[in-house]
C-alpha angles and dihedrals in degrees: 000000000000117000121206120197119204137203153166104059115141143141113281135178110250108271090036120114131227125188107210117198136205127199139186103241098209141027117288133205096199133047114264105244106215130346122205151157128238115177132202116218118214100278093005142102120265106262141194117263100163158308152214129213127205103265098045112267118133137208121188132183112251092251098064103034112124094018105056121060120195117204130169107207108229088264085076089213098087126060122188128203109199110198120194131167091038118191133194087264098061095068105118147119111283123216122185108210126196123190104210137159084001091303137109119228126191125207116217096259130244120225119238114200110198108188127204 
């Protein structure tokens, strides 16, 4: 079992920025594969924002191109989402996600307010 711990949601006024971060929370004996974010807007499905694989390549959800930036510290254990520009829209849940060993781990969300 593999715990994620997540921070730097907050409220913002639309066209702020938040940089939200994701850790593994414990030691771990193999690489992480890819880190990632998905988010759940208020009465939506949880969708893909982005995510960051070992060895650096990226992949981001139109949406969000241009404005989110994924990064994994040199640790590779922590992964960053720096979010500028911020809508309205944008308000959701965040989860950070981590595909290692073959399995998928979720970490518990953090809620990102973006105000008009």
């Amino acid at each position: 079992q593999v715990q994620l711990i997540e921070s730097g949601g907050g409220s913002v006024q639309a066209g702020g920025s938040l940089n939200l971060s994701c850790e593994v929370a414990e030691r771990i004996f193999h690489p992480i594969s890819i880190m990632g974010w998905y988010r759940q807007p208020p009465g939506k499905e949880r969708e893909f924002i982005a995510n960051i694989i070992s060895a650096g390549s990226t992949n981001y959800v139109a949406s969000v191109k241009g404005r989110f930036t994924i990064s994994l510290l040199i640790n590779k254990r922590t992964t960053t989402l720096q979010m500028n520009s911020l809508p309205p829209a944008d308000t959701a849940v965040y989860y950070c996600i981590v595909l290692y060993n073959g399995d998928s781990y979720w970490g518990q969300g953090t809620q990102v307010t973006v105000s008009s």
